[in-house]
Structure formats: structure tokens, C-alpha cells
N, C-alpha and C positions, 0 to 999 in steps of 0.2 A: 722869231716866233715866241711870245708871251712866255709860254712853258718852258721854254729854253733858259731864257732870259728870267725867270725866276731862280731854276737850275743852279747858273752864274750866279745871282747874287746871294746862293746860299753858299755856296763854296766859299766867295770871297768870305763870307763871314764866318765860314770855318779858320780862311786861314788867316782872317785878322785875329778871331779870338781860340785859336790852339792851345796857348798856353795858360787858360783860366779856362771853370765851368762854364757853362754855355746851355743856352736854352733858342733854338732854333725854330718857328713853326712856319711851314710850308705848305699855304693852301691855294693850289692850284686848281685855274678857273677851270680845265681841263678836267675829266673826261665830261662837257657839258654842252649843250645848245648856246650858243650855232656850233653845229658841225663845220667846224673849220680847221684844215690838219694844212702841214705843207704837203705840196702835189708830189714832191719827187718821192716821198717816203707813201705816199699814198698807192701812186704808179707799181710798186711794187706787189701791190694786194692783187692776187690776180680775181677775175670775177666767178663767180659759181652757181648755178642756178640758183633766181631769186635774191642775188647780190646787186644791188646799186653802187652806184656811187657816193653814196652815204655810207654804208656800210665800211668802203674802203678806207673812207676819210673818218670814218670811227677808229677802224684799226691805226690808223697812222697818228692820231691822237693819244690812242693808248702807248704804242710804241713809245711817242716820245715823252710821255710819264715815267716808263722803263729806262728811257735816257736821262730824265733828271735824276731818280733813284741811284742810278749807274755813278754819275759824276759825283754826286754827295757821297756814296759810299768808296769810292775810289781818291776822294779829297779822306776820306778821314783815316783808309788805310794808311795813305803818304807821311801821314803825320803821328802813325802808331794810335790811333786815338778809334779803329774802329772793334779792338776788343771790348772798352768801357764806353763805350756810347748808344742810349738806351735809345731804338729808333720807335714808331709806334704809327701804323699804316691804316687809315683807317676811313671813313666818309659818312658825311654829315647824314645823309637818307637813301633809300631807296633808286634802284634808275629807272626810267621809264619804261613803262611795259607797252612798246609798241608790236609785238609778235614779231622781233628780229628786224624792223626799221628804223634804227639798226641794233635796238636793245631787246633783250625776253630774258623776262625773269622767271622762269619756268625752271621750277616747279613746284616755285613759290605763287604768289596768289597777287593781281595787280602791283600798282609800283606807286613812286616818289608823290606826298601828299594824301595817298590813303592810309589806313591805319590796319592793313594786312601786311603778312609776314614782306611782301615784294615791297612796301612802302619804306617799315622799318628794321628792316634787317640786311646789315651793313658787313664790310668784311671789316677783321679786328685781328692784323697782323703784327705782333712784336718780335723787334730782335734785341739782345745782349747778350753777344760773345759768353763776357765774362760772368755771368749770374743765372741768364737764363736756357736750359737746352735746347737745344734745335730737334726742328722736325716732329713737334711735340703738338694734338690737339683737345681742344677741351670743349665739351656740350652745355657747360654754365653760363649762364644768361648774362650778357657785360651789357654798360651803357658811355656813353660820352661821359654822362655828371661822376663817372668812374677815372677817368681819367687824371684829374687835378689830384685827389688826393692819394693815387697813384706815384704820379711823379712827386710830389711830396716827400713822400717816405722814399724812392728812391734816393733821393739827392741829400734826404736825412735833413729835412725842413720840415719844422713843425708846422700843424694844421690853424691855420687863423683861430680866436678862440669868439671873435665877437659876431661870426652868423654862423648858421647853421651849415651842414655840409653834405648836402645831399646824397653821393656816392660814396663809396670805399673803394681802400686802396686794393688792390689787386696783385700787389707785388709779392706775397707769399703763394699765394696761387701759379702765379708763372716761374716762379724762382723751382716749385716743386716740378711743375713739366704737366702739369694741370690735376696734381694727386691731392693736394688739401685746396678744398671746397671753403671759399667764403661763406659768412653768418648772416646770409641772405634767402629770402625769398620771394620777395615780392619785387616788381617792376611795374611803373606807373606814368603812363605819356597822357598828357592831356592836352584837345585844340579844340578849343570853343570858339573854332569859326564856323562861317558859309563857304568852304572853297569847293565841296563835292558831295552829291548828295549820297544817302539823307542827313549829311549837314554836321554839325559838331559832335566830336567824340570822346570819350576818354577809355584807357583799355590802363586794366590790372591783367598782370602774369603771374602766375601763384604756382612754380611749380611749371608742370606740364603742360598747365590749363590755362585760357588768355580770352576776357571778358572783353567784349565791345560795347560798350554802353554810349548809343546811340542818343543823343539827348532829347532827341526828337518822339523817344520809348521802345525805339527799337534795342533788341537784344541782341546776343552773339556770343557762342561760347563755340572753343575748338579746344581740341585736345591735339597738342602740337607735336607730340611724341607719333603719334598714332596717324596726323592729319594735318602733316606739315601745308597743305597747299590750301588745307581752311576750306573743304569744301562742304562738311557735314556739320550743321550747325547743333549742337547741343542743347542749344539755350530750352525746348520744349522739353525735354526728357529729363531734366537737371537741373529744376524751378530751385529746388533746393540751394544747390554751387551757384546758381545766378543769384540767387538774394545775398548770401552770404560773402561772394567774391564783392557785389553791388557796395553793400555795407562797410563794408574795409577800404575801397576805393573812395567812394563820398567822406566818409570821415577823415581821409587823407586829404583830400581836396579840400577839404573846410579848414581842418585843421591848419595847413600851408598856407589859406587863403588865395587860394587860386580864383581868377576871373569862372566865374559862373555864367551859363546863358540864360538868361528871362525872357517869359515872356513879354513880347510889346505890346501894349495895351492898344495900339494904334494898327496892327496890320489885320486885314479883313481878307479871310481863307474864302 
């Protein structure tokens, strides 16, 4: 089973490189379509009103995600190595928001490929024994382009000096147990496709508050503290916060030179 069989080859490469630093990444095709688990570990799921057999074979997918975690972390007790080893659990997007076939991200707002909280908002689990406390959580807004310069500073590697560096690092933050707050406020996803309508977006977070800027001129403001599931849109009441969030977001995107959508001179509405 794939998942397994990743498992295995991280271990072996724990314990071929034990006695030097080591940098490991683990990204597992799992927990994803097709739903394909092993049946014996599946069998075990019993069924419950409104359970398929999807469902089952979701659980037994997850399980054995739990079983590679299990093995890696049990390879680097064996070798003393799981007090100073910084693990970092995390996923690329959103999962599908099928209504529990076999995913629901409830109570969150849609899923994977939109640009609601169900789309991109991911779990962001870290452990170090030796630096950072356990059992400890924080409400400050993280992203992946936080990641790199993250580990960075962990491992006491300076930051490349010839591009720029999107994210910061994070390591004072979890070092404290979530009590000192990074020198952030703003977060900025942008996708200037066609994959769902109405069509390309970009969203600024500023704080509380998280602009959808529809490129198509639709608007979208939520106040996320208040309205985590994004049901009350702001954008009429709060012309004000939408031009001013608007303005900070575009000039970021110009700024970076981000791909912009134009119009086609050629399509006929």
C-alpha cells in the first residue's frame, strides 16, 4: 500500500542519515481520490446510518496516515533523535466538501479549489520536544510560504539574500507556546483562473476581516472572528473596508507582478 511504502522509505532514511542533520519531506498521495484504503483495515469500520462504503475506506486511509506518523516517530525515538527533531504536519488545501461523502467541512464554508475558509484553511500541526511546548494553540493566521523561512532559522541557516522571501519565520512564535505574535498582518492568495464560478479571485486578510475580490466585480467581505462559516457578506455595508482592503491587495499584486486576468477582446457574452 503506497502510504505504507512511503512510511518505509522515510524511516530507512532516518536510519541511514541518524548521525547528521537531516531534512525529510513526506507528502503523501493519501488522504485523497480515489478512495482506495486496504479492505482488511477498512472491514473494521463498522457502518452507521448514512455510512458507505466510501466512508469506511476513508477512515482506513486516514488510519494508515496514523501508521506512517506512528513508524517515523517510533524510528526517531530508537535512535534518541525524537526530542530535537522538528516535525511539521500540515496540507496543501482544503478537502472536499461533499456533505460527509465521505468529507464535510462544516463549519467551515465549501472546500478544496474555492477561495472560502473550507477551501483554504488547512491543519498546521508542529512538534519539538526540545524547544517547543506541547498541547499549546494559537489563532494567528500562518501560511505554507511561512514554512521555508521557518525552518531556516530553525536549523540556524541564513535566509538566501538574492530573491525575495515571501513568508516569515515562525519560530519565535511557537518557541513561546503561541504568546509572541509575529509582525504580520496581511495574507494574500491569488488564482486567476476559470476553475469555478464566478471565476478568478484574489482574497486579502487583514486582521479579522478577508476580501474576495471576484475579478469578474463581484465582491465579498467576512468578518471571520464573528463569521467563521462566511455566511454574511459585508461587502454592501462596508464600501469603505472593500476599497481600502481592494487597494492594498492590487498594489501587492502589481507590485509582485502577479499574472493578471484581461479582458479577451475575442469572446462575445
Amino acid at each position: 500500500y503506497l502510504t505504507h511504502r512511503e512510511a518505509d522509505e522515510a524511516v530507512k532514511l532516518i536510519r541511514q542519515w541518524k548521525d547528521q542533520p537531516f531534512f525529510i519531506q513526506v507528502s503523501h498521495y493519501a488522504v485523497h481520490t480515489p478512495i482506495q484504503a486496504i479492505q482488511e483495515v477498512a472491514d473494521k469500520y463498522k457502518f452507521k446510518d448514512g455510512m458507505s462504503e466510501t466512508n469506511r475506506k476513508y477512515a482506513a486511509m486516514v488510519e494508515s496516515i496514523d501508521d506512517c506518523m506512528r513508524d517515523m516517530l517510533a524510528e526517531l525515538k530508537k535512535h534518541g533523535l525524537d526530542d530535537n527533531t522538528l516535525i511539521i504536519f500540515t496540507s496543501d488545501n482544503g478537502g472536499l466538501d461533499r456533505n460527509g461523502g465521505p468529507t464535510e467541512n462544516a463549519p467551515l464554508r465549501s472546500g478544496k479549489g474555492y477561495c472560502y475558509e473550507g477551501g483554504i484553511r488547512v491543519p498546521f500541526l508542529v512538534r519539538w520536544p526540545a524547544k517547543i511546548p506541547a498541547g499549546k494553540k494559537t489563532g494567528f493566521p500562518v501560511s505554507s510560504i511561512d514554512l521555508f523561512p521557518t525552518i531556516m532559522e530553525a536549523t540556524g541557516t541564513g535566509l538566501p539574500k538574492d530573491r525575495p522571501i515571501d513568508g516569515l519565520s515562525l519560530l519565535n512564535h511557537l518557541k513561546s507556546g503561541g504568546k509572541k505574535a509575529p509582525k504580520r498582518e496581511t495574507l494574500i492568495w491569488h488564482f486567476p483562473h476559470y476553475r469555478h464560478a464566478p471565476g478568478p479571485y484574489s482574497i486579502i486578510r487583514k486582521g479579522d476581516y478577508k476580501l474576495i475580490k471576484f475579478w469578474e466585480g463581484i465582491y465579498e467581505l467576512y468578518d471571520l472572528r464573528n463569521d467563521l462559516g462566511e455566511a454574511n457578506n459585508l461587502a454592501e455595508s462596508k464600501p469603505g473596508l472593500v476599497k481600502k482592503l481592494e487597494t492594498e491587495l492590487v498594489a501587492r499584486l502589481e507590485a509582485d507582478g502577479a499574472k493578471l486576468p484581461r479582458n479577451n477582446p475575442e469572446y462575445n457574452k
